[in-house]
C-alpha positions in Angstrom: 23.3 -11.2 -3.5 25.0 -14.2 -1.8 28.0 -12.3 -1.4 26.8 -9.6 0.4 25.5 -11.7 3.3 28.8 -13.2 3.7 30.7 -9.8 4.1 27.5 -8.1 5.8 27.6 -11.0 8.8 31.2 -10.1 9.7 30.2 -6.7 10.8 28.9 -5.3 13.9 24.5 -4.4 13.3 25.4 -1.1 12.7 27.5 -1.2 10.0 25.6 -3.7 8.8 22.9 -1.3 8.5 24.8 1.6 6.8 26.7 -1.1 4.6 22.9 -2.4 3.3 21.7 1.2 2.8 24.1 1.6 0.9 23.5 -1.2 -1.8 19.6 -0.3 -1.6 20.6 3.2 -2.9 23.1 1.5 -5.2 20.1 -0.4 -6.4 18.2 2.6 -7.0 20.7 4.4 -8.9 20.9 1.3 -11.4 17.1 2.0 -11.9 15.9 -1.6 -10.3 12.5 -1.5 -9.8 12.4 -3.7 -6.6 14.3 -0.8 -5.1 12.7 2.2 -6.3 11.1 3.0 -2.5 14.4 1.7 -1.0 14.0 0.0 2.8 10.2 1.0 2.8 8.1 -1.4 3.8 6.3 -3.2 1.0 4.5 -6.6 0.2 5.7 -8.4 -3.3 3.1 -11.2 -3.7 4.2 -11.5 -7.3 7.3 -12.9 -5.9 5.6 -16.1 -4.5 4.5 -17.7 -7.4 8.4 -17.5 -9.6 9.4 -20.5 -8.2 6.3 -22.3 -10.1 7.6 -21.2 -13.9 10.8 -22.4 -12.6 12.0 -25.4 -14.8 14.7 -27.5 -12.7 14.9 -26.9 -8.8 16.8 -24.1 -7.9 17.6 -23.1 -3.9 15.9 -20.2 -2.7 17.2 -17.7 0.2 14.3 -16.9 2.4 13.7 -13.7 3.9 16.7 -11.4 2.6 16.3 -7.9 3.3 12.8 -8.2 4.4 10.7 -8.5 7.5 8.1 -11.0 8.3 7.2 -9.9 11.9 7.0 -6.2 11.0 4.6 -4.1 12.4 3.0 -3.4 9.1 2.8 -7.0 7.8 -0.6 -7.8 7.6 -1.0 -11.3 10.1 -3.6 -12.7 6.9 -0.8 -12.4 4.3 1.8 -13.6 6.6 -0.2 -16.5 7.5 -2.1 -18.0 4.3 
């Protein structure tokens, strides 16, 4: 996943957005679950709790492929 921010960056918004469709529907194809509705908008809550069964530290990347200010995200979620 690393990876594909470092070549995404180095194009122009654009292609940035065909060149991340295209690894959502790659995604999709491989049968990944987190993927199964593509780019639309959904909440994860599951997600926020991983780091705690998480036995050494480990960096996280924040806010890949997601949207905090959409106009969807409920302003309770995003703020508790």
């Amino acid at each position: 996943m690393e990876s594909i921010s470092l070549v995404v960056t180095r194009f122009p918004p654009a292609v940035q957005i065909v060149m991340l469709k295209k690894f959502s529907l790659d995604k999709q194809a491989a049968g990944l679950p987190a993927y199964k509705e593509g780019f639309k908008f959904r909440l994860q809550p599951h997600h926020l709790t991983m780091p705690f069964s998480w036995k050494t530290p480990q960096m996280i990347f924040v806010n890949s492929m997601s949207d905090l200010f959409h106009e969807n995200m409920d302003y309770d979620y995003r703020y508790s």
